[in-house]
Every structure is written in structure tokens, then in C-alpha cells.
N, C-alpha and C positions, 0 to 999 in steps of 0.2 A: 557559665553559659548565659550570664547575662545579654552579651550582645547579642544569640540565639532568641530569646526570649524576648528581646526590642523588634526581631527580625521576623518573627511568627507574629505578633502583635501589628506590624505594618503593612505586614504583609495581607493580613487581614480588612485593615483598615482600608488599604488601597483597592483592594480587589472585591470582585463581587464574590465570595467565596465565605463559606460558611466553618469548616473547620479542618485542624492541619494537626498530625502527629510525625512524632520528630526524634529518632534512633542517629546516636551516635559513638562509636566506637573508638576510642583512644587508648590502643594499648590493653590493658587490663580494667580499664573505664569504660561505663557503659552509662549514657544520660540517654534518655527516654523522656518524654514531655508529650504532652495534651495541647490542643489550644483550640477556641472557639466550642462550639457544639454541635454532638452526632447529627451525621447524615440526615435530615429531614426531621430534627429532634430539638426542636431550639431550646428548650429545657434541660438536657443530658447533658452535660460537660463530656467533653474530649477525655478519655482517659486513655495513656498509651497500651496500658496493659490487659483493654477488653472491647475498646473502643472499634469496632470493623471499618476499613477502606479496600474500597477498590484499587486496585493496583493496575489492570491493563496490562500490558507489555512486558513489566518486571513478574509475570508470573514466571514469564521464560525461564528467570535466574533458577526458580527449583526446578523447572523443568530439566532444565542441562545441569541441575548437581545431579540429578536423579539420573541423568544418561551416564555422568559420568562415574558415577557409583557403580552402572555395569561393567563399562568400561575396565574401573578398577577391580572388580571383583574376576574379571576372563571371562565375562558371559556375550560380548562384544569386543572390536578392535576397532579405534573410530576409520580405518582403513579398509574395513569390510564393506561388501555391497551388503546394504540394507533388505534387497529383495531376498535376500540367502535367510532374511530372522524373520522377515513380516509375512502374517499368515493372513490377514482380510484382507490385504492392499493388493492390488496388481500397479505395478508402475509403466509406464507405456516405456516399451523400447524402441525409441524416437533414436538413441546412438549410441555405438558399440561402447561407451565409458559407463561402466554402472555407477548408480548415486548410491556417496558411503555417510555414515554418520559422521564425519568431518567434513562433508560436503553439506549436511544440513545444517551442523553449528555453525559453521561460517553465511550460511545463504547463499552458495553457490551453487545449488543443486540443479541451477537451468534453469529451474520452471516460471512459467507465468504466471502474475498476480492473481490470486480467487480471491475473489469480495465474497463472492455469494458463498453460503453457507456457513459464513464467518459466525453469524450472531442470529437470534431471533427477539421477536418485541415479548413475547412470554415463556414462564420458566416449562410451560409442560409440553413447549414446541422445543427443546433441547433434547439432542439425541445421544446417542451412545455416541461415546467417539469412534469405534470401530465404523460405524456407519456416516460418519459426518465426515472419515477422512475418506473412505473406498467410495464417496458419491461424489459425482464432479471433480472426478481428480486432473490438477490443473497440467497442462500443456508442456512437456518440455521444449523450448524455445531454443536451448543454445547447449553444447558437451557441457558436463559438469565441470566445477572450478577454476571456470572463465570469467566472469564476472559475480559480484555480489549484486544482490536483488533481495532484500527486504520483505519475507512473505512470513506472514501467521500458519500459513501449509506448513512450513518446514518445520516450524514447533509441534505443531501439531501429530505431524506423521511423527514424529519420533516419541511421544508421549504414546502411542498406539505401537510404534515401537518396543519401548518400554514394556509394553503391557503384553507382548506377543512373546516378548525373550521370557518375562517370568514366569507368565501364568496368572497375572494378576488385575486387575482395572488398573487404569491408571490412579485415579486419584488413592484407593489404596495402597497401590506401590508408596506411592508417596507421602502419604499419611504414616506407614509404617518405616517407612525406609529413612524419611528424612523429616516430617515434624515433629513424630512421637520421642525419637532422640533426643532429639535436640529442645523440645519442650516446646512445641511452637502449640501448644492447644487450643489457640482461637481460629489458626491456620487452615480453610477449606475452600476444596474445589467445589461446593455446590453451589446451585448453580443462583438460589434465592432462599441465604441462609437469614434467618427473624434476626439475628443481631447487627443486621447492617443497617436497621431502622428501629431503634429501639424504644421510639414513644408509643404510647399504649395508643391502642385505636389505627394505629395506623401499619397496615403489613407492605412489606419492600413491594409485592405487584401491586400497591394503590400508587406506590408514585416511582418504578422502575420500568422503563420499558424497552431497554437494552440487556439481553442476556449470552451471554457467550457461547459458542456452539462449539467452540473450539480450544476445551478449557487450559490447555494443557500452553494455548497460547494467551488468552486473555481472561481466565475465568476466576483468577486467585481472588480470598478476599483473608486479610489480616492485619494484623494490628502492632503498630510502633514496636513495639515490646518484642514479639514474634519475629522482625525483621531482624530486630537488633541481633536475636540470638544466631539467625542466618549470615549476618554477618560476620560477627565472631567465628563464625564455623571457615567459614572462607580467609580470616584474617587469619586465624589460629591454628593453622594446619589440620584443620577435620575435626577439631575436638573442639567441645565446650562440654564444659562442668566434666570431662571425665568420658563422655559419651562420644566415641568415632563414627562419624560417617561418610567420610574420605583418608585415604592414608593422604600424609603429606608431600608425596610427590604427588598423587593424581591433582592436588589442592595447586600443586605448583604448574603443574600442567594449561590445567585449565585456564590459568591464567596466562599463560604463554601467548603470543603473539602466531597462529595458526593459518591467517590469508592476510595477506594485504594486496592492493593492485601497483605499490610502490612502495620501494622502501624508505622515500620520505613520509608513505600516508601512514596515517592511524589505522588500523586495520580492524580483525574482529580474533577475538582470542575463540575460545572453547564456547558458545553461545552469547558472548558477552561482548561491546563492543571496548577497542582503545579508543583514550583521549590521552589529552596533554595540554597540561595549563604552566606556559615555561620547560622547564627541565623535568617536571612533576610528573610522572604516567597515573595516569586514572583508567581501571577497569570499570564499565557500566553498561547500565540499562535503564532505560528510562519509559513512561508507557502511560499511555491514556484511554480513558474510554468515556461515554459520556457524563460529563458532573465529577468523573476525578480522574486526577492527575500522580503520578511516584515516578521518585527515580531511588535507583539503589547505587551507590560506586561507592569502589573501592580505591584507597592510594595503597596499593603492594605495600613499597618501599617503605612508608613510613609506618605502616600498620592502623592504618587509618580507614574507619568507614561510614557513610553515612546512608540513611536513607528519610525520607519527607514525603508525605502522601498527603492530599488536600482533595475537599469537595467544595460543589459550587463550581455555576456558571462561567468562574474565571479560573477554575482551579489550577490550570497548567501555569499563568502567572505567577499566584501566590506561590506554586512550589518551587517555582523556579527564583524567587526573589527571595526565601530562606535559604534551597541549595547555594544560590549565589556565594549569601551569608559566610555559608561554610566552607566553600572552597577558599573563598580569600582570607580564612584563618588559618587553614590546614595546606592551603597551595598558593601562596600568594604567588600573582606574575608583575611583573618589572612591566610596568606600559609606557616607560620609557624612550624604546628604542628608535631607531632611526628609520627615515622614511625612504623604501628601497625605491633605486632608479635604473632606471632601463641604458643598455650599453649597446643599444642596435635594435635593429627590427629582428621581431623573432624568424626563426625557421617555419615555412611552410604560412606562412602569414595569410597569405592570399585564402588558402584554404582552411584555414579555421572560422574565419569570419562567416556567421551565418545565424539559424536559429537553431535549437537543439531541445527537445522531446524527452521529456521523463520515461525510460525503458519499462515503465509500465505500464505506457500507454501503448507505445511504440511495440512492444513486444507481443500484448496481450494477443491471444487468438480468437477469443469470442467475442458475444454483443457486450462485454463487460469493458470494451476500447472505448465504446462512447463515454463511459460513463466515467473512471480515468480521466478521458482525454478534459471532458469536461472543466472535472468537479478538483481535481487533483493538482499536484504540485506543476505552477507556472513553466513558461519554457524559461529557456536560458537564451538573448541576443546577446553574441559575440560582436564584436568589430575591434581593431585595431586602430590606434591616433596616431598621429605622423611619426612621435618621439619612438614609439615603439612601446606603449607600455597596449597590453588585451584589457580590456573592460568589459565584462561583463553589468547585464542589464535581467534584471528577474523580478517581475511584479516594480514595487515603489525599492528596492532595492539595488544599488549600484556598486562594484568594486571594481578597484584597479589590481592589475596582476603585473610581475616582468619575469621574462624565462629566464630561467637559471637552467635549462640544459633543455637539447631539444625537446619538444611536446611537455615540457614540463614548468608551472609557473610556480611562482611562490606569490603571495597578499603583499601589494608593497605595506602594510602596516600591521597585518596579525598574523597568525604563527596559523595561515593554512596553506593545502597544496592544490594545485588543479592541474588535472591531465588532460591530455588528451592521447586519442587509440587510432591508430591507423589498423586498415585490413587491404592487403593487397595496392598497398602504396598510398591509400585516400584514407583521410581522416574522417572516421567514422562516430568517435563517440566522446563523450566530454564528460570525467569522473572528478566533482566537487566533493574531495575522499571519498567516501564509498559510494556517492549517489552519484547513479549514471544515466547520463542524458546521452541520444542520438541523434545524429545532425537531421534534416529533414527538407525539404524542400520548399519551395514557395508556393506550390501547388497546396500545400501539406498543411499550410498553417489554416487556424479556425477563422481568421477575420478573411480570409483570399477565397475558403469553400463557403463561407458565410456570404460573401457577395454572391458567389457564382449559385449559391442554391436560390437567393432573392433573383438574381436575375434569371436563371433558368427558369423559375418556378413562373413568373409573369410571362416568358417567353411558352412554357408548356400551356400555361388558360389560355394563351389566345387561341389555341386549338380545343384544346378540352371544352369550354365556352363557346369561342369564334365558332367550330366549324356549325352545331348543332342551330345556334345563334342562326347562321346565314341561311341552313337549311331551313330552316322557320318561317324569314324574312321572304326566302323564294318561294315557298308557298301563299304565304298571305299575298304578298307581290304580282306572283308570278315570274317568272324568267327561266334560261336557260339551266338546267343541268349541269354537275362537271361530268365528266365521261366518268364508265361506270368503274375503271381502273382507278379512279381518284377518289370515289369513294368507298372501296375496297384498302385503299391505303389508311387512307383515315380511317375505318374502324378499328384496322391493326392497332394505328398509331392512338387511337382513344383508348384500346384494350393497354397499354404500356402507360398509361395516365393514370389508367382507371385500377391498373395496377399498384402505384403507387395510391394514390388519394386513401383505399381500400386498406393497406398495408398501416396508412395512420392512424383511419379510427377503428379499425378491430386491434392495434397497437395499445392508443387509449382505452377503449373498451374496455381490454382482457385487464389493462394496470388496473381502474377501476374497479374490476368485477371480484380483484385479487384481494383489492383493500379491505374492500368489504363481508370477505369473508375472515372466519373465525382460523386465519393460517398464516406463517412466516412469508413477508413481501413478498412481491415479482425479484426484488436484486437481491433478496437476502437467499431465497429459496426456490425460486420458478417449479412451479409445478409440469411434471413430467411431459405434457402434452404442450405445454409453451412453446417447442421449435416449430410447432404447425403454425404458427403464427410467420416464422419467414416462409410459409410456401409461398403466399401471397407475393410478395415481392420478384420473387425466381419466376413464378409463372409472368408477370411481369417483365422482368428480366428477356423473355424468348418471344413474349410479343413486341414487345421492343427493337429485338432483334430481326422480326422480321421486317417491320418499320423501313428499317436501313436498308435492308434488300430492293424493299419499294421504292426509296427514294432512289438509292444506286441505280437501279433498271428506269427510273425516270429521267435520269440525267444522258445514261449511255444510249436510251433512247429516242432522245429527245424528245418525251413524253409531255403531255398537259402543257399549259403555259409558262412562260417564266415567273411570272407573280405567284404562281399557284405550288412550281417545285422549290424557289425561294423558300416559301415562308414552311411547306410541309418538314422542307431539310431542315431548317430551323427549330421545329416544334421537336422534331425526333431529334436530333443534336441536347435542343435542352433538356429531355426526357434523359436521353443516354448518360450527359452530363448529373442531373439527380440520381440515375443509378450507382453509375461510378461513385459517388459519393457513399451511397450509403454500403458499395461494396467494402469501401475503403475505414469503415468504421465496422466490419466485420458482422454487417446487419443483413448479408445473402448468402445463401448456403451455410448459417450460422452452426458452429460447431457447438453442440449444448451439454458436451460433456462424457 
């Protein structure tokens, strides 16, 4: 493992990153390794076999051995509706296909992305999970096992799942069911265990302030040594040292290929996702939170598995520049091959070309679209070039594609697939393997509502300002009056301003007033009386509306001046346009859960 040990050492080097532990499985081999120094302990050396990291994402893996433990034992069928086990959940019945526990392993279960309630900044704002999953429970958006969507929800509920089928907590389930087995005893779901900072003087809340809410999705914490033996369990048909906790078909199961959106793409097995480096299949998981980074995969076929957890500022780097390491021992690919070329313009050409929307933004139903649409993964521009090859454009990254059957491309130079999804003849959606983007409109995009908010917004002061401004001017002055119908519109139209302006800073206010209290954020957690904060806007919203009435009855009646229903139509037009906006970002009549 020499080259492992060049590779943890540079990887360090390179990266702003403080220290990396490192399990690997070969057969009846098992190397485990330290490198750098614990978590905010620059004195402690790394040791695989005591040393604590965060894992992030790969908590899922025990999460779904642990599902499938039921599974195996007939206390569950992952073909069951899940409402028929879950005793604190209520699920919205949004559409006659119930959501089953292979609906959650995969991430097909419909729903909308939840941020909120995911995590809090302190460990004794961390709630039970029965109560973290039954509050703001997120939207079903689409029939179940239509599309895959990527949600910490779905782990989650099935960890509270879990716990509903046995009678037990989760993390006990799990602790007994599947570390105490298998020996993982540094292995725990709390939520701010002392060994994850182990310099004297110094406790994990002096310098953590990310903690999971949702443990069963990101709350794992364990060590090199721990992972190993999990993997072994997964390589070795359920057993290590003698100790089963999967028979060896559920173990073959789980690994099986359970969704894909194509039978060229990589799909998602039993909670775990596929990959493929060459001819090579890789089972995994990989997952982050803030200051570290792991991934866990398995190669089936060879009997091979690794995992690599890292902290520090660059953490996801460094672990990904030793996994690299390892795959190209254990999975080399041929980067040889030839550079694929286009044989015609594709099918439906004209119609692919466009921009296309990460479906969590797209999808989401509350005020959590702004924050998405934001903060979240870039769009995708399509276009097509004369030869016929698609290009995709996302952030500073660029590829070429050429179809290899209809709606379906291949990388002219790496071994990936891209789709695209018609619904009722029009091409509505764009799957980069499992991540799925919807096409969107020009209206739609943030730089096209980012003008039109700048320009409505100077278009709305000149009346919010202009009109009170004139009334001013004509009194210090002196002059005519408008008739009293004209200023009767205008107060409408200033109430639908005044709507808006209002809506901003009791918006900022309340974030303000959030901060500073002793409680889990506005996005992490909004307190209960938060949707009072869109009435503001909706009242807005209806005087706005009468606005239009005033200006329409000015027009058909040939009312006031023409300078005077010019610019009032104007004022309410860019008023209506700022609503529109913010309806469109799911910030009026806001659904809060």
C-alpha cells in the first residue's frame, strides 16, 4: 500500500485539509491506515481504529443495511406501502400509487426537496427523529417511481420507518442490529459524540456548528477500522468474524440494480448508487457535510472495497484524490479510446435546444425554490452545431454529446449517458444519469427576472416616490388637482407598492430577529408563525389587483389624461410584474408545510 500512503500524504499536502483515514478490503485483506491529525487536534495522530469522522451521506449505507435487515427477516417487503408500517408519519395522498420502501431506496418516492429541518447549528436543538420527519413533511410533486430525486427525506423516513416496524429508536436498532455484530464500536448516531474532537480543552460545540437533524441521513460518526468491517459485511455475504447480519442473498439483493431511467444509465441498487469505471461496476455512496468528506464503494465482482473519510476546509478534494488512488489500482479504465462522431443531426433537434432547471428547483413547492434556485446546482444550456453533435454548457464546464438512438446521447469521449424525456410529444426534461434537469423558459431564467425586477422596480418608484413627490410640489406651488378618481387609483396602486416594500423588511427583520435568537435558523427551521410573514404580500397581491381594475376602467373610459393613464398603467404593470415574480418563486400563498 505503498502508493496508498504517497496518496494520503499528497493528498494532504495539496489540499487544505487536516486529516484522512483510509479502509480497504481485498479479499480476506483488510489495510486500514491514519494520516494527518484528528479533527481540530493537531496533536492527536489519525488513528484508523479510534480516530472519529464525519461521514455525511454514507450514513445512508447503514441506514439501508438496516432496512434491509427487515426486509430479510419478513418484518417488511420493499414492495409494500410504507404507510401500512409508519405509525407517526402521515404521508399526503397527493396520488392513488402508494410510496413503498423501494420507492425510498431508489429516491423515487415523488417528493420535493426539504432543506429545512435537515440540520441545526447546536446539538440540543436536535430532535427526535419521529418528530423531525412528521414536521414539514415535503410535497409529493410527481406518482412515485417516475423519476429519481436525491432527498435526505427519503433516508430519513425509512430510519423512523425502521424504528416503527421494531419498536425500537433508531439509532438503537442500529447499534444492536448492525454495529454491535459486526464490532463497529466506535460507530454512533449522536448527534455530538467528545471523540470527534479529542484535544483536551476543547469540546465538538466549541468548534462544530453543523449537526444533523436527520440522523439516519447524515448523522453517522466512525472510524476507518469501523467502515472496514461494514464493508467486509457487504463483500462477504453478511458475515464477518462468524457474526451474520444479512443472509447472502438479501446481501446480493441489495446490490442488484433496482431503478434506472435507462438501460444504458447507472442506476441506484438497494439505497446505494451504480457506477462504472470501464467494464468494472462499482456500488457506492459518497457524502459530505461541512469540514468532511467519505465515500464508501464496493467493486461486487472483484471483491473489493474501499472507503476514505477526510476533514478540513478542502476535505471533499483530498478524499477524492486518494479514492482516485484506488480505483486506478483496483479498476483501471483504458483512456484510450476513440473520439465518437456524429452521423446526422439528431431527432427532435430543434427541441432540445434550450436551458434546463435542476428539478429541485423546478419542482420544489415552497419558499425553499428561491433558495435552490439560487444557491444550487447551475442550469444546463443545450444547443446543437451544424455537424450534429449537442453540447452542453453548465457553469465553466462544457461537453460534447452524439445520439446513439433517439433522445439518447452518449460523451463523445467518456463513458457517460444523457437523456432526454418527452411528455405528451414535447421534450420536457434532461437526465445527466440520474440528475434531472427541466427545460424552462426564457421568462424563467434568473439573469431575464433579474432585469425585469431592476427594471420594474425603478418603473414602480416612479409612482411610489413620483406621485406623493408631485402632491408636495403642488402644494408648495400651487396648481391643479388630478380628479379625485386619479387619486383614488393611486392609493390603490401605492397600497400594492406598499405591499411589496413591507413584505422586504419585515422579510429581513424576522431573518434578523431569527439570528439572534437562541434557536435553529429561518431555512433550517422557521418557526411556526413564519407563513404570517407572506400575508403581507397576498394583501398586496388584491390591492394590486384592484389597481388593474382602475387602470382598465380608465382606458375603456377614456378617463384622466393620456400622460396620466400611460405612466399609472405602467406603475401597476411593473408592480404586477414584481408580484408575478415573487409568485413564481413560491413566496405568495406560501405552503409552509
Amino acid at each position: 500500500m505503498d502508493a496508498l500512503d504517497d496518496a494520503a500524504t499528497r493528498a494532504l499536502a495539496d489540499h487544505d485539509a487536516g486529516g484522512l483515514t483510509v479502509a480497504v478490503v481485498d479479499g480476506d485483506t483488510v489495510h486500514t491506515s491514519g494520516h494527518g491529525h484528528a479533527f481540530r487536534s493537531e496533536d492527536i495522530p489519525v488513528r484508523a481504529d479510534e480516530t472519529l469522522f464525519r461521514v455525511g451521506s454514507v450514513s445512508k449505507v447503514a441506514t439501508w443495511t438496516a432496512a434491509m435487515q427487515a426486509v430479510d427477516r419478513g418484518q417488511i417487503t420493499p414492495d409494500a406501502p410504507v404507510d401500512d408500517h409508519l405509525e407517526t408519519v402521515d404521508l399526503p395522498e397527493t396520488y392513488d400509487e402508494p410510496i413503498t420502501l423501494e420507492h425510498l431506496a431508489t429516491h423515487t418516492p415523488g417528493f420535493e426537496v426539504r432543506g429545512r429541518g435537515d440540520s441545526v447549528r447546536k446539538p440540543e436543538h436536535v430532535r427526535p427523529l419521529a418528530e423531525s420527519v412528521s414536521t414539514d413533511v415535503p410535497a409529493r410533486v410527481r406518482p412515485p417511481g417516475e423519476l429519481h430525486q436525491y432527498t435526505n427525506y427519503a433516508a430519513a423516513l425509512t430510519g423512523q420507518l425502521i424504528a416503527d416496524i421494531s419498536g425500537k429508536r433508531f439509532r438503537s436498532f442500529v447499534t444492536d442490529n448492525v454495529f454491535a455484530p459486526l464490532g463497529m464500536s466506535n460507530s454512533t448516531f449522536q448527534p455530538a459524540p467528545p471523540g470527534l474532537v479529542p484535544a483536551d480543552g476543547t469540546t465538538v460545540e466549541d468548534v462544530v456548528s453543523f449537526y444533523s437533524d436527520v440522523s439516519p441521513a447524515s448523522g453517522l460518526h466512525t472510524t476507518g477500522a469501523d467502515m472496514a468491517r461494514l464493508l467486509q459485511a457487504h463483500l462477504h455475504g453478511g458475515v464477518v468474524d462468524g457474526e451474520r447480519i444479512l443472509s447472502e442473498s438479501a446481501v446480493d439483493a441489495m446490490h442488484q440494480q433496482w431503478f434506472t431511467p435507462h438501460e444504458r444509465v447507472d442506476g441506484m441498487t438497494f439505497g446505494l448508487f451504480e457506477g462504472s469505471r470501464g467494464d468494472t461496476r462499482l456500488v457506492r455512496h459518497g457524502g459530505s457535510v461541512p469540514q468532511f468528506a467519505a465515500e464508501f464503494t464496493l467493486i461486487p465482482e472483484e471483491d473489493v472495497g474501499l472507503f476514505v473519510g477526510a476533514h478540513g476546509n478542502e476535505a471533499s478534494g483530498a478524499k477524492q484524490e486518494v479514492v482516485d488512488t484506488l480505483l486506478d489500482e483496483f479498476a483501471p479504465v483504458d483512456s484510450s479510446g476513440n473520439r465518437r462522431t456524429p452521423d446526422g443531426m439528431p431527432e427532435h433537434a430543434d427541441e432540445l435546444e434550450g436551458r434546463y432547471r435542476s428539478v429541485n428547483t423546478t419542482d420544489t413547492v415552497s419558499a425553499e425554490k428561491l433558495v435552490y434556485g439560487l444557491l444550487t446546482s447551475q442550469p444546463v444550456d443545450v444547443r446543437i452545431t451544424d455537424d450534429g453533435r449537442l453540447i452542453t454548457e453548465q457553469g465553466d464546464r462544457t461537453d460534447e454529446w452524439i445520439e446513439v438512438e433517439p433522445l439518447v446521447f452518449e460523451h463523445v469521449e467518456e463513458d457517460s449517458t444523457l437523456l432526454f424525456r418527452e411528455t405528451d410529444g414535447e421534450v420536457t426534461h434532461l437526465l445527466n444519469g440520474l440528475s434531472a434537469y427541466e427545460q424552462i423558459g426564457y421568462h424563467e431564467q434568473l439573469s431575464v427576472q433579474g432585469w425585469l425586477t431592476v427594471a420594474a422596480s425603478v418603473m414602480a418608484l416612479t409612482g411610489l416616490v413620483g406621485w406623493p413627490a408631485a402632491r408636495g410640489w403642488r402644494r408648495y406651488r400651487g396648481g391643479e388637482s388630478p380628479p379625485q378618481s386619479v387619486t383614488r387609483a393611486r392609493w390603490v396602486a401605492g397600497a400594492g407598492l406598499a405591499g411589496l416594500l413591507l413584505f422586504v423588511l419585515v422579510f429581513v427583520g424576522v431573518t434578523i430577529a431569527v439570528a439572534s435568537m437562541d434557536r435553529p435558523t429561518l431555512f433550517n427551521r422557521p418557526p411556526a408563525w413564519f407563513e404570517v410573514v407572506f400575508v403581507v404580500p397576498t394583501l398586496g397581491v388584491i390591492a394590486t389587483a384592484g389597481a388593474v381594475a382602475y387602470a382598465a376602467r380608465a382606458w375603456l373610459r377614456d378617463d384622466w389624461s393620456l400622460v396620466t393613464r400611460v405612466h399609472y398603467s405602467a406603475v401597476v404593470g411593473a408592480t404586477s410584474v414584481l408580484y408575478w415574480i415573487l409568485q413564481y418563486w413560491n413566496l405568495l400563498w406560501v405552503r409552509m408545510g
